[in-house]
VOGU-3710 file (C-alpha; in Angstrom, 3 decimals, decimal comma):
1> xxxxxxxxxx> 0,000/0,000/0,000  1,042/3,636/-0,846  0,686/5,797/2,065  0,882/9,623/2,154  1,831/10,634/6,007  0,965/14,695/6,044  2,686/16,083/9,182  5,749/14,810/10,775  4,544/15,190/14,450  4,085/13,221/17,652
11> xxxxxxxxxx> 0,940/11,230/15,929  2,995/10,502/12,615  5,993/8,939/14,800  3,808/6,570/16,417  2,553/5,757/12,825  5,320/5,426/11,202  7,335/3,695/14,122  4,899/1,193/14,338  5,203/0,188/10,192  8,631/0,928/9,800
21> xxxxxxxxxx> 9,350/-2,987/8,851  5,839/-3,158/7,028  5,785/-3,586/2,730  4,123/-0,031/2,667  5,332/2,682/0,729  5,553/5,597/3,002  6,069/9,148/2,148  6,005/11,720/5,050  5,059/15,324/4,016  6,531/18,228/6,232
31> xxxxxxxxxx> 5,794/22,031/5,117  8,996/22,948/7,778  12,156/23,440/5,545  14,105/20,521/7,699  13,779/17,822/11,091  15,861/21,146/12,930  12,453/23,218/11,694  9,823/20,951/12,799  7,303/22,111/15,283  6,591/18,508/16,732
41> xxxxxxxxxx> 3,553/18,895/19,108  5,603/19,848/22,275  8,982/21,447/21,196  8,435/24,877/22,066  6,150/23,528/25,160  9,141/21,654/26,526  8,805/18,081/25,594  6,419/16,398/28,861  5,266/13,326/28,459  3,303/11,895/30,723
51> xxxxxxxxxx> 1,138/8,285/32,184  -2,240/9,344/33,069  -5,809/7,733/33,065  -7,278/11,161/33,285  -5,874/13,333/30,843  -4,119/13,582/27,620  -7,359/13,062/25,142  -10,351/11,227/24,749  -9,108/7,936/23,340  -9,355/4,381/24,969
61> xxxxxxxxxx> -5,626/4,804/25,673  -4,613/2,102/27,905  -1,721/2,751/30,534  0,685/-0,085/29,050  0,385/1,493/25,610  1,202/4,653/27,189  4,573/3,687/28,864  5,819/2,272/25,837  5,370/5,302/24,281  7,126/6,890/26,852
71> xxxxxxxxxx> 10,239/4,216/27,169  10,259/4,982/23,074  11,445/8,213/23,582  13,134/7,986/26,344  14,947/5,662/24,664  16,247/7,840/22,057  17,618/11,061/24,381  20,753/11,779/24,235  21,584/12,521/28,144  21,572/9,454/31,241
81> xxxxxxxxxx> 18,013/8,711/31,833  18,358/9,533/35,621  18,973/12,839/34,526  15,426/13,475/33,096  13,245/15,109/35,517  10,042/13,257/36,524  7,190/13,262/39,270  3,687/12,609/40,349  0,902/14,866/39,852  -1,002/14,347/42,807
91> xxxxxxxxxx> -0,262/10,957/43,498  0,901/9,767/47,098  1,364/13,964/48,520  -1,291/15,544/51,147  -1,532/18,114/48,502  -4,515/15,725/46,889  -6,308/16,868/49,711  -5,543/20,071/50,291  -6,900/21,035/46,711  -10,004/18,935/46,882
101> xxxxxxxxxx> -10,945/20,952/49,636  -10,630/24,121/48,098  -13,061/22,702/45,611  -10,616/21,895/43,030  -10,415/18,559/40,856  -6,495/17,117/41,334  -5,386/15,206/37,870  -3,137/12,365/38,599  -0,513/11,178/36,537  3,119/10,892/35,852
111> xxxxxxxxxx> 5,504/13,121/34,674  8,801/12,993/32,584  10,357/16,525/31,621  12,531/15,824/28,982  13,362/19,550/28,279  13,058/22,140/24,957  16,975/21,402/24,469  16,900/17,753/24,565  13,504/17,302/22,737  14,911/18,850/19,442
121> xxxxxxxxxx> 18,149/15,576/20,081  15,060/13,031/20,505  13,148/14,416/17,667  16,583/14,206/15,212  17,577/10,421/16,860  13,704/9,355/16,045  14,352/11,101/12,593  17,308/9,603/11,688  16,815/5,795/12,485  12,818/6,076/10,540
131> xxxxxxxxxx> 14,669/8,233/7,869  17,052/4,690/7,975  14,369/2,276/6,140  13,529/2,184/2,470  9,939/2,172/2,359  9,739/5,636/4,091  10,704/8,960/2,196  10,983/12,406/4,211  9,792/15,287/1,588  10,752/19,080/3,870
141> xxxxxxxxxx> 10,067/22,347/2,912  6,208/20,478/1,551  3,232/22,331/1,966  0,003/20,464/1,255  -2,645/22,851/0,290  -5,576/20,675/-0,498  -6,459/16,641/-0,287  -9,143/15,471/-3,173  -10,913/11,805/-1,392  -13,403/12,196/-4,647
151> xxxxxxxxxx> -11,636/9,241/-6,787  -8,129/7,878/-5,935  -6,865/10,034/-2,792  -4,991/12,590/-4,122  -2,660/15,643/-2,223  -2,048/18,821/-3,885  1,080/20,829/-2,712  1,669/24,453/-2,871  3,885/24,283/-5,763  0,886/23,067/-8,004
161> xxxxxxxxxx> 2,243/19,039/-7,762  -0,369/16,591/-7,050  -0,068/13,020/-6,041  -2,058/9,727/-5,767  -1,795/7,124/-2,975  -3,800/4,301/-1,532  -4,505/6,075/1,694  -3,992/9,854/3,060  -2,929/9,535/7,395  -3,202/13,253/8,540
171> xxxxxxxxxx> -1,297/14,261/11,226  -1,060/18,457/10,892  -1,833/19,002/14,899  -3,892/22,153/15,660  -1,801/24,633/13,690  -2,817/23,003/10,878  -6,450/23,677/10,980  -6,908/25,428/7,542  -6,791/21,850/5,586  -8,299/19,783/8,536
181> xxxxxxxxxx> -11,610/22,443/7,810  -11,161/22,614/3,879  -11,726/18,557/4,022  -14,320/18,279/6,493  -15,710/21,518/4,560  -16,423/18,901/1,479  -17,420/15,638/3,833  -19,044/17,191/6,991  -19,714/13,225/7,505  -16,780/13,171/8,951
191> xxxxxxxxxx> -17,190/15,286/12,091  -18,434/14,077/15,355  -18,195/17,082/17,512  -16,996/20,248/17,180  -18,278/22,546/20,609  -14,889/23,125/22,253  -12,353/26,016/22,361  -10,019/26,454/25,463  -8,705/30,500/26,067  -6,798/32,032/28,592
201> xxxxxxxxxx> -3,712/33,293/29,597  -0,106/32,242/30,477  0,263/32,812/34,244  4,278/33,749/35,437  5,724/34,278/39,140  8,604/33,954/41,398  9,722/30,028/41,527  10,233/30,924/45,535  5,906/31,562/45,442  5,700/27,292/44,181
211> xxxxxxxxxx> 8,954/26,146/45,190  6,980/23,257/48,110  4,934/22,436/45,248  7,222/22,516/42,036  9,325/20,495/44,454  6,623/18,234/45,614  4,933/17,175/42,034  6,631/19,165/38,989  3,484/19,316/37,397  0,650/20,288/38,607
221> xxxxxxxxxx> -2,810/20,050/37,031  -6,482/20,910/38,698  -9,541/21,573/37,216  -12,822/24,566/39,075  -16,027/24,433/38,696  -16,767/28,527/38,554  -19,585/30,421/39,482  -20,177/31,471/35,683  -20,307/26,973/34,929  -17,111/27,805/33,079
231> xxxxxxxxxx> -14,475/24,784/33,522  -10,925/26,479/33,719  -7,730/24,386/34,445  -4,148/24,591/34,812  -1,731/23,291/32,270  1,879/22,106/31,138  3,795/23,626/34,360  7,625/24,731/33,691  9,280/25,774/37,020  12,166/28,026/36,377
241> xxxxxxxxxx> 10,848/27,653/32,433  10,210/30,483/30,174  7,385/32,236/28,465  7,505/32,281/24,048  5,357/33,222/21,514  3,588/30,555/18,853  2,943/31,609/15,845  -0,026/30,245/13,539  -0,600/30,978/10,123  -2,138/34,469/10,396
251> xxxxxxxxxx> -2,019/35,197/14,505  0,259/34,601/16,967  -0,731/33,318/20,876  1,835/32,870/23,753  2,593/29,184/25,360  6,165/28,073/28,225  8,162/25,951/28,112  11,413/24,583/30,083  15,346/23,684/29,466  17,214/20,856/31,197
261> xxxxxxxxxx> 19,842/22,791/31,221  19,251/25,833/31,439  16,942/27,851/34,216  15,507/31,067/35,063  14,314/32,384/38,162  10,480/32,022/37,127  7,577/29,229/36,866  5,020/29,817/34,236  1,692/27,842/33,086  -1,401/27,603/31,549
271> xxxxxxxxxx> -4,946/28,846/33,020  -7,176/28,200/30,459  -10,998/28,278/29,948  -13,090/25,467/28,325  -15,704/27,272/26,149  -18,166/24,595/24,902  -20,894/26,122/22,049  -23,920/24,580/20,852  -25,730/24,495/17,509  -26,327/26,330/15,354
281> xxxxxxxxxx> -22,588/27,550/16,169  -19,672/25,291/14,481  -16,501/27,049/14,449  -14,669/27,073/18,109  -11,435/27,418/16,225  -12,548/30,357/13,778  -14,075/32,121/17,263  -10,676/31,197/19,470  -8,853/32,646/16,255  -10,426/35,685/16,533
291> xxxxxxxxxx> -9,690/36,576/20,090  -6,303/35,594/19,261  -6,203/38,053/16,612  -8,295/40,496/18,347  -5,114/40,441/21,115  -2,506/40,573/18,007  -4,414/43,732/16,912  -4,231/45,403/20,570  -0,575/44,355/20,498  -0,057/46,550/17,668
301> xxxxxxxxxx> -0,360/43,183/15,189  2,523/41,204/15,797  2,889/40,552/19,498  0,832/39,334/22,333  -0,015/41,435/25,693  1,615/41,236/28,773  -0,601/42,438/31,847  0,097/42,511/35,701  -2,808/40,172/37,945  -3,497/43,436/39,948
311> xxxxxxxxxx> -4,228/45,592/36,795  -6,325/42,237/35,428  -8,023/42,362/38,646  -8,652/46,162/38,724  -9,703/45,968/34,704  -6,609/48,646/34,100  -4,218/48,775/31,181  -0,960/48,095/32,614  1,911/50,528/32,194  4,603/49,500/34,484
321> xxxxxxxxxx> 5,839/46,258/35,516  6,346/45,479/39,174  8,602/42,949/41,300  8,361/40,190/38,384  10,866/39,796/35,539  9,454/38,348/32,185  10,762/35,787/30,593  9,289/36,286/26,920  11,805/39,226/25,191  10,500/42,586/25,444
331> xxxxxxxxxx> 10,359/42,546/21,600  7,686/39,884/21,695  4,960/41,711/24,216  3,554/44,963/24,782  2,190/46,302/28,153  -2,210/46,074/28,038  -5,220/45,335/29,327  -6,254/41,892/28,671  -10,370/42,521/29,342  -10,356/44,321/26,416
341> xxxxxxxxxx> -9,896/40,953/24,615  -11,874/38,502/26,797  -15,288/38,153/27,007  -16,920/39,283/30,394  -17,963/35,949/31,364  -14,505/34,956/30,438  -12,578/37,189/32,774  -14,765/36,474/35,770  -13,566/32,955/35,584  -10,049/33,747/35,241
351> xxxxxxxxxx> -10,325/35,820/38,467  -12,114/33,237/40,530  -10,158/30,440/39,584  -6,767/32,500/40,208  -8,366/33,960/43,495  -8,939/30,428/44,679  -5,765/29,179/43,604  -4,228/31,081/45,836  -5,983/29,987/48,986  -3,973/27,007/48,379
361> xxxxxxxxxx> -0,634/28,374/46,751  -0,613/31,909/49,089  1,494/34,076/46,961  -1,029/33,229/43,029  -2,603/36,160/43,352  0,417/38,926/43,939  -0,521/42,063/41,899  2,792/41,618/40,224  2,430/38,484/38,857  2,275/38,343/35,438
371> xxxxxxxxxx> -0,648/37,445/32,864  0,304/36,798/29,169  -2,632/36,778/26,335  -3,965/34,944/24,728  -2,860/31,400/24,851  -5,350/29,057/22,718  -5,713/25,372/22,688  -8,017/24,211/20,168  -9,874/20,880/20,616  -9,804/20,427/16,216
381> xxxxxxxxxx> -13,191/18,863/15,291  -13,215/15,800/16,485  -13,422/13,527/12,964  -14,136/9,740/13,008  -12,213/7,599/10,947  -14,777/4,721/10,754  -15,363/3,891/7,243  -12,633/6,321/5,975  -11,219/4,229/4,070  -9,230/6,849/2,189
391> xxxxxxxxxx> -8,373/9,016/4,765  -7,395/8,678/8,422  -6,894/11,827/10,833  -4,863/10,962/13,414  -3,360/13,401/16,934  -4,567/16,580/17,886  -5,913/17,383/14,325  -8,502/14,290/14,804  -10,415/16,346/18,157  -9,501/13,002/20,000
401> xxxxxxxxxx> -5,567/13,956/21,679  -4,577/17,159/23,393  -0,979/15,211/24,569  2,450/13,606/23,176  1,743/10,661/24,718  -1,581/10,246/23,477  -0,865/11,550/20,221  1,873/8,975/19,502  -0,144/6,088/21,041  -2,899/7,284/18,553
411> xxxxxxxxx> -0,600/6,562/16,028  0,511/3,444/16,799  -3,248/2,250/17,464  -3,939/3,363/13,743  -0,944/2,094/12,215  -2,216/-1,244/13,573  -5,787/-1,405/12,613  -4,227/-1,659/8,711  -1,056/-3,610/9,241
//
């Protein structure tokens, strides 16, 4: 079989690991110019991989699946294993308690931290031993600009070239949203759900404020229940990490990540609001897009705004830092008020989830701590792939991963249902 692999992220490793040895003709399609320019689903958010039951995507993931996935790549770093950073989230700590009490829900799992610096090492090692076996071909610097499922499956790439295979595995991750909507555009059979859109901020303090509990778990992640119904959790914790930009085709949002080398002084992460739609509505991403844009626009177009919790609090524009460094370059931010970009109902969930954060953490809610806007993780229409015989989506641009783990194990699960 002829298979055309369109991605070369965390989903298309677990695919392509898994038929490496197979008779299929595989050719893997990557718009980034070369494996050094790959954006890889967790590169720039600092390469955590994780075991959980209770987090990580929707799939029937089971936990064995999931540590092999992890052993893979730990199994291709560079570094001694022992010098990997890892943890529980929640698991045998008093801390279970303590935020269960303050109304929280504690996710458990564990944790490996393999680092920004030695992800890109992993990624290349994983590169070069698939790049190794003749039945796979890497094509860089390919942009595919349209698939045609009407006769034989067919990709078109930017430079006008089109191609038939047997099958079409997709594997673009959220940023490549454009062609996961311009197919489901021309077979809306294929979508099972599409409600969900997750916006919020990136949240940075002192590492001394979470040192007990940086030290305690690494990662942290808890789910509230706010006044307004909105759902707003915590997500991918970097102590002493640093705060960057992510840039999508036509808007640019803000995400952390962490070294394993190299530290700063600061611990940054995710608070993030679930916004879930119903009909006649259909386009989370195009409305999460928006208020990214609408930020990029306050920004001045081509950076992302950086406000202080008190000002946020106060619903002031911020014009002078306080106690707290950033991490993100100054050329990357400009000083703002973030309620000018969030809904109302928005906002008021971000302040009650921060406010009761710190009840637990005493030190969250300094007025110098620093909010970054607008981080976005889209939940990408989630597609079935029963009866698709022609095309399969697989990771975070199927709806059905948010993870690396569960990303790659949805790979490997696909990979094996055609084998």
């Amino acid at each position: 079989m002829k298979i055309a692999v369109i991605g070369f992220g965390a989903g298309a490793i677990g695919f392509i690991n898994t038929l490496k040895t197979s008779n299929h003709q595989i050719d893997v399609f990557e718009k980034a110019k070369d494996i050094h320019s790959t954006s890889v689903s967790g590169i720039r958010a600092d390469g955590k991989i994780f075991v959980s039951a209770d987090m990580g995507g929707d799939l029937d993931v089971g936990l064995d699946l999931q540590q092999e996935v992890v052993d893979y790549y730990l199994s291709n770093i560079d570094c001694p294993v022992d010098k990997i950073e890892r943890g529980n989230s929640f698991g045998d700590t008093p801390y279970y308690e303590t935020f269960y009490g303050a109304g929280f829900n504690p996710i458990q799992a564990q944790f490996w931290h393999i680092g920004t610096d030695e992800l890109k090492n992993v990624i290349t090692n994983i590169y070069n031993d698939l790049n190794s076996y003749e039945n796979i071909s890497f094509h860089f610097n390919s942009q595919v600009d349209s698939v045609n499922l009407n006769n034989n499956p067919q990709i078109c790439l930017s430079d006008g070239t089109t191609l038939n295979y047997d099958k079409i595995v997709l594997g673009v991750g959220r940023t490549g949203h454009r062609l996961v909507k311009s197919i489901i555009n021309n077979h809306p059979e294929f979508i099972m759900e599409n409600t969900k859109v997750d916006l919020g901020v990136r949240f940075e303090l002192p590492n001394h404020i979470v040192d007990d509990l940086n030290k305690e778990m690494y990662e942290f992640k808890v789910q509230l229940r706010t006044a307004s119904g909105y759902s707003v959790r915590t997500f991918c914790n970097n102590p002493s990490g640093y705060v960057v930009t992510e840039e999508y085709e036509d808007f640019i949002t803000v995400n952390g990540h962490a070294k394993l080398k190299e530290k700063s002084s600061n611990t940054n992460f995710a608070i993030l609001v679930t916004h879930s739609f119903t009909e006649p509505f259909n386009d989370p991403i195009g409305y999460g897009s928006y208020i990214a844009k609408l930020s990029n626009i306050l920004a001045g177009g081509d950076k992302v705004i950086l406000q202080t919790f008190g000002d946020f609090a106060r619903s002031k524009r911020t014009k002078h830092l306080g106690r707290v460094t950033p991490t993100l370059p100054q050329d990357k931010y400009i000083l703002g008020d973030l309620n000018l970009v969030f809904p109302g109902k928005t906002c008021q969930a971000l302040l009650e989830f921060i406010e009761t954060l710190n009840k637990v953490v005493p030190g969250i809610s300094y007025q110098d701590n620093l909010m970054y806007g607008t981080e976005c993780k889209f939940y990408s229409n989630k597609v079935t792939n029963k009866d698709n015989g022609k095309i399969l989506f697989m990771g975070d641009c199927s709806g059905w991963t948010r993870s690396i783990t569960y990303a790659t194990a949805h790979g490997v699960l696909l990979a094996k249902s055609i084998e």
